[in-house]
N, C-alpha and C positions, 0 to 999 in steps of 0.2 A: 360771195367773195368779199373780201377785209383789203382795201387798199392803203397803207403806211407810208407817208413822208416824211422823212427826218428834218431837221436843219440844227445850227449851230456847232456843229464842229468846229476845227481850225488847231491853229498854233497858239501852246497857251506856255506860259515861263512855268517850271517848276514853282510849286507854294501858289499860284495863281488861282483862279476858277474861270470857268465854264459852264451856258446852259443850254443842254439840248431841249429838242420841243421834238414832239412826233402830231401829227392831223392823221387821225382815220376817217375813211368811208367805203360808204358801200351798205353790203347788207350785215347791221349790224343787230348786237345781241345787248340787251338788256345786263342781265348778267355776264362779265365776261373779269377778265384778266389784262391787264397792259403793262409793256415794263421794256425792262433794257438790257439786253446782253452783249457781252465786246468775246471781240476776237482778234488775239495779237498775231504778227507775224511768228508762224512755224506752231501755234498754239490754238487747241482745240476751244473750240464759244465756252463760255466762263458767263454763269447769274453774274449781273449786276442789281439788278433790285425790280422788282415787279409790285405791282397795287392791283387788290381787287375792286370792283365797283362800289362793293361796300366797305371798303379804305384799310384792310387788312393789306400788311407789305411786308417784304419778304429782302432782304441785301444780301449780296454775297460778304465774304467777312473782310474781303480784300478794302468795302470800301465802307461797310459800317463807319457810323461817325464823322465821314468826311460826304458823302455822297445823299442827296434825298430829294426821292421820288415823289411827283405830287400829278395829281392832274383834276382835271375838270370834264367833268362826265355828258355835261350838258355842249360842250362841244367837240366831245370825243376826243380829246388832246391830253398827251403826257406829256409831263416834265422831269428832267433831269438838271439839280444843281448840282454842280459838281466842282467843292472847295478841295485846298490845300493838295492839286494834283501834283503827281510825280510822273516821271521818266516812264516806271511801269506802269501808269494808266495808260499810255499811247499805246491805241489799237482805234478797228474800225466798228463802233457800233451801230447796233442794230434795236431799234423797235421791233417789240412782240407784241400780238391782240391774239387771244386763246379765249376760244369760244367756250362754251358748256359740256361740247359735243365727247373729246374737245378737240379741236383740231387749231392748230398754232398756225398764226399768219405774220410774215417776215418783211420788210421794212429793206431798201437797199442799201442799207449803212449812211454812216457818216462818219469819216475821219479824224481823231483826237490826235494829234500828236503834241506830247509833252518833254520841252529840250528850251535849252538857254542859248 
């Protein structure tokens, strides 16, 4: 088992930024996958951007350019910065750790929302 903590959400102004952090543990995998998916109200989960251990990353296209995933392997921790947000980034995301196997493990969110 992969246990996932979020933090840093909150209330940010449009054109603002934001940085989320995710902490894994548990039993973990050498090689693995970590990243960030949102889910707006009435809207099905949406990539936000994922990193593999060996630093291969992946964005949805919604936040290319504005959004960038980073993390530190040595203590199991992803990062999400997140500039120049809009109204449509508010939703509740979610850290992901996907194993080799592979089997994906879920994170209980953290709340964006973006409004003036």
């Amino acid at each position: 088992q992969v246990q996932l903590v979020e933090s840093g959400g909150g209330l940010v102004q449009p054109g603002g930024s934001l940085r989320l952090s995710c902490a894994a543990s548990g039993s973990m995998f050498r090689i693995n996958t970590m990243g960030w998916y949102r889910q707006a109200p009435g809207k099905q989960r949406e990539l936000v951007a994922t990193m593999h251990s060996g630093g291969n990353t992946n964005y949805g296209d919604s936040v290319k350019d504005r959004f960038i995933i980073s993390r530190d392997n040595a203590e199991n921790m992803v990062y999400l910065q997140m500039n120049s947000l809009k109204p449509e980034d508010t939703a509740i995301y979610y850290c992901s750790y996907r194993t080799p196997v592979p089997v994906t493990y879920w994170g209980q969110g953290t709340r964006v929302t973006v409004s003036a």
